[in-house]
Structure formats: C-alpha cells, structure tokens
C-alpha positions, -999 to 999 in steps of 0.1 A, spaced: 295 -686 -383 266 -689 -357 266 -662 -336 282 -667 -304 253 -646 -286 224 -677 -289 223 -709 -272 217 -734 -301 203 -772 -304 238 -786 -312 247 -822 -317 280 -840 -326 272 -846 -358 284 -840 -396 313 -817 -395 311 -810 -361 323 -844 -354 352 -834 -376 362 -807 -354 353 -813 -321 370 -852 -322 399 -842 -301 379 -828 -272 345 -848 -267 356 -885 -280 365 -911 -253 403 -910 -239 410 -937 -261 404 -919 -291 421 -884 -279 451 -872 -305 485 -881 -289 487 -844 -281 462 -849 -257 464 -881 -246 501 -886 -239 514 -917 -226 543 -918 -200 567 -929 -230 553 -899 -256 564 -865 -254 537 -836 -246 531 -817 -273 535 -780 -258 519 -751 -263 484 -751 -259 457 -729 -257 417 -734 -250 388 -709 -246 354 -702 -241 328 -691 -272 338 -685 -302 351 -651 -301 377 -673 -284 390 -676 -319 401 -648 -322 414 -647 -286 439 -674 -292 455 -664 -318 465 -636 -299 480 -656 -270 492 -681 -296 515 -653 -308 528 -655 -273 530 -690 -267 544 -700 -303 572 -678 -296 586 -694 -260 565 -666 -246 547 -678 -205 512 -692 -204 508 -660 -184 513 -634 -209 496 -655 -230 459 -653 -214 464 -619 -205 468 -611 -241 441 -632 -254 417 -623 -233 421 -585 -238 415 -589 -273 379 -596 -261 376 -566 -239 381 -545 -261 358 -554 -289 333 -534 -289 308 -553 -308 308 -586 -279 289 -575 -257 294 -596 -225 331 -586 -217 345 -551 -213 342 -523 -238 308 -528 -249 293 -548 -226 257 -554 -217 251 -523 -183 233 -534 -155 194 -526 -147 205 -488 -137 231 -484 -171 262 -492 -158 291 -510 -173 311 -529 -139 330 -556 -151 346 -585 -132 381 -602 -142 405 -628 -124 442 -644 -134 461 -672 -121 497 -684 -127 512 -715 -127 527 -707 -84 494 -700 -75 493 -662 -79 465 -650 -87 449 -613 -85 413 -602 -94 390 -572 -98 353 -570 -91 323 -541 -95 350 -523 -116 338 -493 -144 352 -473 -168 385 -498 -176 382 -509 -206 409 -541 -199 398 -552 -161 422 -586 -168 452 -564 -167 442 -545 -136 436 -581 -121 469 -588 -130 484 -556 -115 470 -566 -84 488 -600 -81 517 -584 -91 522 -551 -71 501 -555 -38 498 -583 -10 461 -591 -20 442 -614 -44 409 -587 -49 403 -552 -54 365 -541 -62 343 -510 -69 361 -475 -66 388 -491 -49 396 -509 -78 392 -483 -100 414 -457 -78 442 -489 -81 439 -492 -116 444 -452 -126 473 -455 -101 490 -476 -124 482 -458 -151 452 -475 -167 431 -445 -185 393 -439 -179 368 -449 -204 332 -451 -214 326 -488 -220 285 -477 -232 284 -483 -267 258 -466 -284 246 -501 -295 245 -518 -257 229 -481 -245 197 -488 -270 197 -524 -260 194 -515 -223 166 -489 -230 146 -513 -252 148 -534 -221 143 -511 -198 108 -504 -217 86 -540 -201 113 -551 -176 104 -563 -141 137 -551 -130 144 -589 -125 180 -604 -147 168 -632 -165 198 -657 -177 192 -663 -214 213 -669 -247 218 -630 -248 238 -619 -216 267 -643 -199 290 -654 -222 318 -647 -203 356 -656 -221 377 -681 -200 414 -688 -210 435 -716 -200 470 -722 -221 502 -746 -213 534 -727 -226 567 -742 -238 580 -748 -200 549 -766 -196 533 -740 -168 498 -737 -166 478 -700 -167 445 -690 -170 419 -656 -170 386 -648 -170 371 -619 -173 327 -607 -180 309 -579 -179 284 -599 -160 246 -607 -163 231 -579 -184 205 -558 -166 216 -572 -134 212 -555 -101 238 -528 -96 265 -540 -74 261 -577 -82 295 -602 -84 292 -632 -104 318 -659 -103 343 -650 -128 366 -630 -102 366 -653 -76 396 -680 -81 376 -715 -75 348 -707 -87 351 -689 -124 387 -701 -132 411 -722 -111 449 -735 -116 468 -758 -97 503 -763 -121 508 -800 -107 477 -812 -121 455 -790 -143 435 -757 -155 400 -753 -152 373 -719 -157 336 -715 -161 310 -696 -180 275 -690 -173 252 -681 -148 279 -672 -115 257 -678 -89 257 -720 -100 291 -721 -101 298 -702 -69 275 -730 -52 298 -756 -65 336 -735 -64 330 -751 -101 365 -747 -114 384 -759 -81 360 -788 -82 374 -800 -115 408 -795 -113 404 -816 -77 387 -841 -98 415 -844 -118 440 -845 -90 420 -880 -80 422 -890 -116 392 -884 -138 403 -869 -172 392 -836 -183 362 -845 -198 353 -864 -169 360 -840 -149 338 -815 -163 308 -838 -164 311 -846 -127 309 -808 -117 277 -802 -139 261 -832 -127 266 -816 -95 254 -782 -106 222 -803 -119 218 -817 -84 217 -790 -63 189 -771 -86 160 -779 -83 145 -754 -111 170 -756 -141 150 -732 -166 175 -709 -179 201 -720 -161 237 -730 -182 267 -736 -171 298 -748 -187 333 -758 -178 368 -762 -198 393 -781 -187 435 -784 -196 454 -809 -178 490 -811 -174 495 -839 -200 480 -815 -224 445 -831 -223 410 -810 -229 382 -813 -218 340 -795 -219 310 -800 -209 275 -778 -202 245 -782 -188 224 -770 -222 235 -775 -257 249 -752 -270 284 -745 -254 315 -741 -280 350 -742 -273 379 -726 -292 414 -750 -290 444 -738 -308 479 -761 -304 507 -769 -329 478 -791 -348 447 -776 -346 429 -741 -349 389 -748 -344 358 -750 -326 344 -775 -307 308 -783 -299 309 -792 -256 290 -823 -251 259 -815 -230 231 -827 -204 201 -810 -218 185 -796 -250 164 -762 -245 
C-alpha cells in the first residue's frame, strides 16, 4: 500500500476503477446503496473517511455501527484509533510539533441535533476528539483551546502525555537544521482524518481531528476544529469534512458549503467539486495548496473531490471495505 504521507499522480484507472466505482462514477452508475430511489430502501450503516489510515479507522466505528451502535460513538471511536497511532504522524500521539517542538492538536464532533463541541491549541492529550466531545456534552460551549482546554480535559479525567515521538522529535530537528521558520504545505504534514458515518436510525455524525501543519507557527488554528469549515452536519440533508491546508477551507466555511449545496440539490460528488472550484477561485497562487472534501448524504450517497491528485478515501458499508481514489482538478 502507498503510503498515505505523499501526494501521488493518481488516475482512475486499472484497479482503481474497480474500487473507487461507487464514489467517483456519474449518479447513474452509483450502487443502489448510494443512489436510492424513493421506492428502494437505504441501505444503513455507513461509514467514509479521509486517507488511508482511514482503514483502519472504520473498522473500528464499523464495530459500532454493525452492532445498532449511534453514528456518534461510531466517529468518536474511529477516529481515536488514529490518534493514537504513533507511527501517523499528522493526528495526535505522534504528530508532526510545530516550528518551536510542540505537539497542539485540534479536534471537532458533530451529532446528528446539531451538537457539536471542539478543542483547539490543545497538548499533551493524546485523544483531543474525546475532549471535543466532552465539551458538547458537559458545558454550554462549542470550543475550548490552549490551557483552558487542557485544564477541562484533566478535569474529566483525561491523563497527561507526551505526544513527541522519538521519530517526529528527529524529523523536527532535521528540519529545524535549513528552515526559514516559514510552514510549507507539502505531501508530508496535513493529512488530517475526517469521519462521517450514517447509523442504523439513519442519524448522521461526524469528527475531525489533526495535529495541524507541521512546523507551523506556535499557536496556529487550522480548520479542522471549527464546525463549517473542517467538518459540518446538518441530519436533514447531509455530512460533509475537509483535509488539507485550513486556512483554504476557512476562506470558503468548506464543509458547510457542501452540505448547503446539497440542501439545493447537487449530489455529493457535485457538491464537493463546486466547493473546490471555489477554493480554486479565490487563490490566485495554488502551488502547494490541496484541499479535499468528503461528502455523505442522507440517502446514503458519497461523494470526493481535491484540488491535486492524490486524495484517497476509505468507505466501509454492508458491501464494501476499500479505498477510493478522489477525482481531482490538478496534477502536481
């Protein structure tokens, strides 16, 4: 398997044709678990997410869903398996530290009423989706950052921990040895894991959760906390959530743009296209700069798109465990 860390010249070809048929063909060719008509039952659950550690990632919410378990529990699940692999190096526990050597990670969560909690600037968590969840959950607000955050999350009993690897501590010296001091988006530092599933009841959920640009400047946000912009649900018409470089997204409040694109009727895929054509447009300079977007409507449908190739998407339902190759604007 490629390594989810590089950006790679990516076509839907051979036998990723094979995989990726149910996400990137036209609406007439989507499976019927996509593509219901108002006579055919939805097939229920569902669950699509960024990169290919996403693999691995659904099966854990899949143990939720398959089980009657909430779309909910399910991302939050998923998504911690991420965090706390120390070997991926964009989301918690061995994530890429900014230009000073620090680990702050980001995380958001969003339920099928609209809840929704997040965390921002947060260290030495190893599992920032839970805190975001915590904070939907147990106080009036939607986001907690920096060492208010932190001071939250040890109240509920979430333990300290030193998310420097040895690994990402030699990678950030190495860098530190000709840098400019100035992040540089590449293949190597934001590939953040989004979630989005549909459970049994046929509720929508979704998380996402980064350790953010590596080497950034310290105190930095991307978009991957901030509801509309890395991850956005609205349960009466769709799921959507972002990965890439934050700061494009935030210009666009990416995800809310394509769940609202849904609620006027594009599909998915659609759906997806239109907000990186707009991310396109208002960038003049698009060196470096990818973006892309997953979508789950409530029918069940999927959707992805990006701005480079590259992009992959992991879908697991009561048919399928693969990845898909995201249709894209632009080679590298």
């Amino acid at each position: 398997m490629k390594s989810r860390r590089q950006f790679i010249k990516l076509g839907a070809v051979g036998s990723v044709a094979l995989m990726s048929q149910a996400v990137t063909a036209a609406p007439d060719d989507l499976t019927q678990s996509q593509q219901p008509t108002k006579k055919q039952k939805v097939i229920k659950p569902i669950v699509v997410s960024t990169w290919n550690h996403g693999l691995d990632a659904n099966k854990a919410a899949w143990e939720v869903l398959s089980k009657g378990g909430t779309a909910l529990d399910a991302v939050e699940k998923g998504v911690r398996v991420t965090e706390s692999d120390p070997n991926n190096t964009s989301v918690g526990l061995g994530g890429l530290p900014d230009r000073d050597g620090n680990v702050t990670l980001d995380a958001c969560i969003m339920d099928h009423n609209s809840n929704c909690g997040a965390v921002a600037f947060l260290q030495h968590i190893e599992n920032p989706i839970s805190v975001a969840r915590k904070v939907m959950e147990d106080t009036p607000h939607v986001m907690l950052a920096g060492d208010g955050a932190l001071t939250f999350a040890l109240s509920k009993g979430f333990k300290k921990t030193n998310l420097l690897t040895e690994s990402s501590k030699e990678a950030w010296q190495n860098w530190l040895k000709s840098s400019n001091y100035q992040p540089r988006i590449n293949s190597e530092n934001h590939d953040t894991i989004g979630m989005l599933a549909i459970d049994e009841a046929g509720n929508l959920a979704g998380a996402c959760t980064t350790s953010g640009m590596a080497y950034k400047l310290h105190g930095r946000i991307g978009d991957s906390p901030i509801i509309g912009a890395g991850l956005f649900v609205d349960n009466e018409v769709g799921a959507a959530c972002a990965t890439g470089l934050g700061e494009a997204v935030i210009r666009v409040a990416g995800s809310a743009i394509v769940v609202e694109l849904m609620r006027h009727g594009k599909s998915p895929q659609e759906a997806c296209e239109e907000a990186v054509a707009r991310i396109i447009k208002k960038h003049k300079n698009l060196e470096n700069l990818q973006v892309g977007f997953i979508a789950l409507s409530k029918n069940g449908e999927v959707g992805c798109h990006s701005v480079y190739a590259g992009f992959n998407v992991a879908l697991r339902d009561q048919v399928n465990e693969k990845m898909v190759d995201a249709k894209y604007e632009k080679e590298w």
